[in-house]
MIGUDREN-95533 format. One line per field, with one value per residue: x, y, z of N, C-alpha, C in turn; residue in three letters. Coordinates in steps of 0.02 Angstrom, whole numbers, plus 32768, in hexadecimal, padded with zeros to 4 digits. Layout:
% residues N
n_X = (X	...)
n_Y = (Y	...)
n_Z = (Z	...)
ca_X = (X	...)
ca_Y = (Y	...)
ca_Z = (Z	...)
c_X = (X	...)
c_Y = (Y	...)
c_Z = (Z	...)
residuo = (Ala	...)
% end
This chain:
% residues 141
n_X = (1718	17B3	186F	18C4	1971	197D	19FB	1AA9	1A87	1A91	1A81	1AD6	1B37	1BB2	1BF3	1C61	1C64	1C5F	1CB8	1C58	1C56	1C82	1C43	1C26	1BC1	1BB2	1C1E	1C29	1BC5	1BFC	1C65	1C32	1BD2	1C59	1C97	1C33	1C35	1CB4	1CB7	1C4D	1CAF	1D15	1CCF	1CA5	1D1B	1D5C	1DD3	1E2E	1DD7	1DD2	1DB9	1E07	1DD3	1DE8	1DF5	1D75	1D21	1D48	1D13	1C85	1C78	1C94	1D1A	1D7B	1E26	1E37	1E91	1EE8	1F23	1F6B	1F86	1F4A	1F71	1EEE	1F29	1F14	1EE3	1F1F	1EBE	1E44	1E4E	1DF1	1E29	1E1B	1DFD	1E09	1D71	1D43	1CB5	1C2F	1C27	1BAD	1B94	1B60	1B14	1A48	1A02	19BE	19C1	19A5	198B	18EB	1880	182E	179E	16FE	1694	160F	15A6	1504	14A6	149A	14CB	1492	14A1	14B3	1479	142B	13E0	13C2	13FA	14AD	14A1	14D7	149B	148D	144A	13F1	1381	12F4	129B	12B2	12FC	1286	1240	1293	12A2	121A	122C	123F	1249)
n_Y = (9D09	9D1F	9D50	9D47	9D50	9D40	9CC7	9CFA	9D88	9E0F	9E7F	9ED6	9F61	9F78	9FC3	A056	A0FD	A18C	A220	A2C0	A33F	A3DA	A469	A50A	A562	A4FC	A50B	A58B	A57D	A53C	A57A	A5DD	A57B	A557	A5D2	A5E4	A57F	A56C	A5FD	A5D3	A56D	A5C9	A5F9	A5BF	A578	A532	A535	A4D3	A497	A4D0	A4EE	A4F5	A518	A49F	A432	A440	A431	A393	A37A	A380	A318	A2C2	A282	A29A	A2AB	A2BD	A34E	A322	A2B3	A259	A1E5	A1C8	A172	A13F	A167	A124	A17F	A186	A125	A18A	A181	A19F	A1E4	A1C0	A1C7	A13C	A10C	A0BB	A05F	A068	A032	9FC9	9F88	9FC7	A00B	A01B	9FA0	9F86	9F1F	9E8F	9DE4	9DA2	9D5A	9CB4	9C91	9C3E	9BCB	9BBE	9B7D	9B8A	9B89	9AFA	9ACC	9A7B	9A94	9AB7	9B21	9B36	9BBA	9C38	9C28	9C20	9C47	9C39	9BF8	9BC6	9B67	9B2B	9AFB	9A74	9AD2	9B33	9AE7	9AB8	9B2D	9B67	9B00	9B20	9B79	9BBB	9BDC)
n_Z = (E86E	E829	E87D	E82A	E7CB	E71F	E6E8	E6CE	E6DE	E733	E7CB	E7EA	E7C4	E766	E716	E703	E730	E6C8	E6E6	E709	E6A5	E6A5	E69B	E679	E6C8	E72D	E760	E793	E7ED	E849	E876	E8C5	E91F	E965	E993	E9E6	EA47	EA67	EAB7	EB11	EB4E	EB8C	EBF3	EC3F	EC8C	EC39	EBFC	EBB9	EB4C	EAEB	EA24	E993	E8EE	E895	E8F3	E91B	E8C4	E8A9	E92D	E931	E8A5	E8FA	E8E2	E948	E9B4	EA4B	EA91	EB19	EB31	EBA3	EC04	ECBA	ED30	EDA8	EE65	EEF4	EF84	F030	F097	F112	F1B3	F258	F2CE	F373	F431	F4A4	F506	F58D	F5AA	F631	F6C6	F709	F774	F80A	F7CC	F798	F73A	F6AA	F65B	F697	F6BC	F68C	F6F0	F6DC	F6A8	F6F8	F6EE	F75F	F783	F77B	F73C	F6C0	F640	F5A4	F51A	F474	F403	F362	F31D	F2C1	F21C	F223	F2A5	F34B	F3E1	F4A0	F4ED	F590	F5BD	F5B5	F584	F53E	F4DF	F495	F471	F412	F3BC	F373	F33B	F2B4	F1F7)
ca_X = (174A	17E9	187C	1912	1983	1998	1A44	1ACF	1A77	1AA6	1A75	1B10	1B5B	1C14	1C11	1C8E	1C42	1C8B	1CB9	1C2E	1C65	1C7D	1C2A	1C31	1B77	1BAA	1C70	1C1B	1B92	1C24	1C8F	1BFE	1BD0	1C88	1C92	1BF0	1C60	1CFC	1C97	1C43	1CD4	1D34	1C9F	1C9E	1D59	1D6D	1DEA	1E58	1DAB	1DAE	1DDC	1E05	1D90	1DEB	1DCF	1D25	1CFD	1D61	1CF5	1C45	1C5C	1CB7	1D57	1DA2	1E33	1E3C	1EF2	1F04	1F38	1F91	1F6F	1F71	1F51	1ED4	1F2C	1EE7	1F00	1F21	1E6D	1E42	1E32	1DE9	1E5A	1DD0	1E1D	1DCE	1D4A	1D1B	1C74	1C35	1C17	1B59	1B6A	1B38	1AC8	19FB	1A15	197C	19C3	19A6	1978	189E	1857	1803	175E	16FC	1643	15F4	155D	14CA	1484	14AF	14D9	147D	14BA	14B3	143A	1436	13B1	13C7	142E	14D5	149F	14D0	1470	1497	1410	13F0	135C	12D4	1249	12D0	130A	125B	122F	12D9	128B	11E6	1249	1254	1223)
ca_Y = (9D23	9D0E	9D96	9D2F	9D73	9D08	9CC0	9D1D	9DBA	9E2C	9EB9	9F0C	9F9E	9F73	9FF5	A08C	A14A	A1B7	A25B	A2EC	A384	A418	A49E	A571	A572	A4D1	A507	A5C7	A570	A4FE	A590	A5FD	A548	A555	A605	A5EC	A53B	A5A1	A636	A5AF	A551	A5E4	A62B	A575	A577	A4E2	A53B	A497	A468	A510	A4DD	A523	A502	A467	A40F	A444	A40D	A35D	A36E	A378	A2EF	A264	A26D	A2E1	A292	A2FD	A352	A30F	A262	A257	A1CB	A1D9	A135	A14F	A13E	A126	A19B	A14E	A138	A194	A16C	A1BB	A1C9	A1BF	A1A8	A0F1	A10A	A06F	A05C	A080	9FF8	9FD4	9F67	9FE9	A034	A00B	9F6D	9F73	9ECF	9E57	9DAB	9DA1	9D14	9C87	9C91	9BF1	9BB3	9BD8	9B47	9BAA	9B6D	9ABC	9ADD	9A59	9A7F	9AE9	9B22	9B75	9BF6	9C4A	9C18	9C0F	9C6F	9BF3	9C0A	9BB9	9B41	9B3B	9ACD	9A5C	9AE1	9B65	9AC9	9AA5	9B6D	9B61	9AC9	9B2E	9BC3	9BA6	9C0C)
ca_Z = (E842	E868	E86A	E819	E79C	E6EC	E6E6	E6B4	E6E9	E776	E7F7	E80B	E799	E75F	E6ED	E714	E720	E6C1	E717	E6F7	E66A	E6CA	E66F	E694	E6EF	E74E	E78B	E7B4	E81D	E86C	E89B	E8D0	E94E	E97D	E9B7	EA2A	EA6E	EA8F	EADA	EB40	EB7B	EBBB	EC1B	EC78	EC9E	EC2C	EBB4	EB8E	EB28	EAB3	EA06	E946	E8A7	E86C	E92F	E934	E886	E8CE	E979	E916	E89C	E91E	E8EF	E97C	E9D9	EA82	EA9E	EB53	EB2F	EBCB	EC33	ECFD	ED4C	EDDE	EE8A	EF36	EFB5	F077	F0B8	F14E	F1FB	F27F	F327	F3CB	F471	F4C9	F52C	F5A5	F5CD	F670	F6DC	F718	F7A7	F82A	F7BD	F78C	F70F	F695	F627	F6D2	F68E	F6A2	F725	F6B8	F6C0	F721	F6F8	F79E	F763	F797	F6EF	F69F	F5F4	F583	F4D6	F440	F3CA	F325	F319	F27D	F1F4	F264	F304	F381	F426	F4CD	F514	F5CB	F5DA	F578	F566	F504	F497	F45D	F453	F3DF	F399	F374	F31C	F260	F1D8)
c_X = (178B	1840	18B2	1937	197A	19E8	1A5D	1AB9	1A91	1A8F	1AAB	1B24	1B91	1C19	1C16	1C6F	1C7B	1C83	1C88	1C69	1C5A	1C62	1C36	1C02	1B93	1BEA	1C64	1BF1	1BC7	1C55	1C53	1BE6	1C22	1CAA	1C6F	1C2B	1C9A	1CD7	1C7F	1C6F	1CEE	1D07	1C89	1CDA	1D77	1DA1	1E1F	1E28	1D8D	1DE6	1DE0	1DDE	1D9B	1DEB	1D8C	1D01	1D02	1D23	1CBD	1C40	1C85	1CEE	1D9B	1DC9	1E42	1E93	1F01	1EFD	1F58	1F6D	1F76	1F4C	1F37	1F00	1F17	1F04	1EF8	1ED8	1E60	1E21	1E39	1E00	1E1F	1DEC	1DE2	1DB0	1D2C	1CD4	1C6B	1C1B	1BE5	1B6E	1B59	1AFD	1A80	1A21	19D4	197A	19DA	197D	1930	18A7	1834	17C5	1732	16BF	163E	15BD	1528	1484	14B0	14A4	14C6	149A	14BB	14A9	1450	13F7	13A9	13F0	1472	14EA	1498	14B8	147B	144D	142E	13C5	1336	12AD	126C	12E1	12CC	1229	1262	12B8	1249	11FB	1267	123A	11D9)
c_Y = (9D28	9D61	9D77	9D4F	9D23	9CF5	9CDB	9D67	9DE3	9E6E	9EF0	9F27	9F8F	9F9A	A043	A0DB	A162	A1FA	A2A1	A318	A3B2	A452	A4F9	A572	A551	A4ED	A569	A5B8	A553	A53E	A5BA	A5DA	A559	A589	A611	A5BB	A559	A5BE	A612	A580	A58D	A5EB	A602	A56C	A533	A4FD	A510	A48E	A4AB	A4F1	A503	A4F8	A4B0	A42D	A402	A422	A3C2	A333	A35C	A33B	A29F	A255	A28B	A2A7	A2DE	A308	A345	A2D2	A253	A23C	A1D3	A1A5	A146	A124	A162	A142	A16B	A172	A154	A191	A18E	A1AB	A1E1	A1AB	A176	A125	A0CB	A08C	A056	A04C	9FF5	9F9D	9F8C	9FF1	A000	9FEA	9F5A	9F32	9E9B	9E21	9DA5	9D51	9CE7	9C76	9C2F	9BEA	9BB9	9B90	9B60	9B7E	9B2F	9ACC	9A90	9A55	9ABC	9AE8	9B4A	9BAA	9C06	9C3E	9BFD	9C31	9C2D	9C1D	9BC9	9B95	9B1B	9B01	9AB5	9A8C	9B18	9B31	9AC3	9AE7	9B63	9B59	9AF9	9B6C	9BCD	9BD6	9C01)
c_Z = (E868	E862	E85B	E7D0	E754	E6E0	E6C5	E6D4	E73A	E797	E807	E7C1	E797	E738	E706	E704	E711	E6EA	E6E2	E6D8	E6A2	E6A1	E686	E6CA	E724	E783	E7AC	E7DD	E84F	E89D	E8BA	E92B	E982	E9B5	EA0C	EA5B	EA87	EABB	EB27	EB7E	EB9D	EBEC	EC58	EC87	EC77	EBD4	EB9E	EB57	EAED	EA7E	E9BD	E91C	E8AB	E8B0	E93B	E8FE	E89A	E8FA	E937	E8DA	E8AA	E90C	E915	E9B1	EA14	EA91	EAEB	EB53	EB6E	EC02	EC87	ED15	EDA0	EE2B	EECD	EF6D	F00A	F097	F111	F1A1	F232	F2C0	F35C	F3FE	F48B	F500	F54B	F5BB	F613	F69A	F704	F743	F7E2	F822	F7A4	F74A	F6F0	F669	F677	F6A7	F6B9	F6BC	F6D9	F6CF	F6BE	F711	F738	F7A7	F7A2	F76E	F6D7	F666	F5C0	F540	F49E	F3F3	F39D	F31C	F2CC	F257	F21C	F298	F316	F3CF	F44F	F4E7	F54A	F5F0	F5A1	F555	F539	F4D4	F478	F445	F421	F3A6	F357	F32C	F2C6	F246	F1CF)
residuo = (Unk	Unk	Unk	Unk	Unk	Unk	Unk	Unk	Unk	Unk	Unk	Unk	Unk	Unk	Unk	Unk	Unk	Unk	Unk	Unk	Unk	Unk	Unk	Unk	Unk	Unk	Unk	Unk	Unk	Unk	Unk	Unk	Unk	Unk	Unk	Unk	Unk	Unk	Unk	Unk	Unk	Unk	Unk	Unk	Unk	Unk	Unk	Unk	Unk	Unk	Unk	Unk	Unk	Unk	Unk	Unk	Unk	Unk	Unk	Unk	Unk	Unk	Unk	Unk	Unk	Unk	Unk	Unk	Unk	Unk	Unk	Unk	Unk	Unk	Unk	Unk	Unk	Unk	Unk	Unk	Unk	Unk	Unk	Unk	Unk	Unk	Unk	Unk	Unk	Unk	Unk	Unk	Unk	Unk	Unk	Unk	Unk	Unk	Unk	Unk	Unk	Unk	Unk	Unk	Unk	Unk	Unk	Unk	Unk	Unk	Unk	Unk	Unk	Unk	Unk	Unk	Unk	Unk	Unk	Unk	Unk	Unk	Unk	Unk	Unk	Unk	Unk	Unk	Unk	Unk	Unk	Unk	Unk	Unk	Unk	Unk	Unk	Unk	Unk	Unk	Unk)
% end
């Protein structure tokens, strides 16, 4: 099944809400809301945002423009940098030098190195002589 409309048809709402009837119950519940919202803003230091009936009625159904229209284009203060007097580093050729470049290590040939085996899956193992290649050999599952 598929989810297409039939032509001509449409998903979107173009038709215009009218604005809700204010009634007695509805504009004594509204100032009642409004009171608490004042009460609340002062008590948060936010009294630019305390307003009268016909704002609050505004605010609650979306058509509230806010009275600080007043743009202030964000600008950038000079970024700061920390002043540190130089310090040179201290110079190590007297002293104990633990980054000395290591000797390269030398086969010795005690042992003749034959070749290299796989063991298990890919353990590689070092063979030495014939009778470890054909233990190796021997070593399967």
């Amino acid at each position: 099944m598929t989810m297409h409309l039939e032509r001509g048809l449409t998903t979107l709402n173009t038709k215009k809400r009218k604005k809700a009837k204010l009634t007695l119950g509805k504009v004594a519940k509204l100032e009642q809301q409004m009171r608490e919202h004042n009460k609340f803003m002062k008590s948060i230091g936010c009294h630019n945002l305390v307003m009268n009936l016909k704002e609050y009625t505004d605010y609650c159904q979306g058509t509230y423009k806010s009275k600080n229209r007043e743009f202030k284009p964000l600008t950038q203060t000079e970024t700061y940098v920390r002043k540190t007097e130089y310090i040179p580093s201290k110079n190590s050729a007297e002293s104990f030098a633990p980054c000395t470049r290591k000797e390269p290590q030398q086969y010795s040939g005690e042992r003749k190195l034959l070749g290299i085996a796989t063991m298990h899956k890919s353990n590689l193992v070092p063979v030495f002589s014939d009778d470890e290649a054909k233990e190796l050999a021997k070593m399967r599952r």
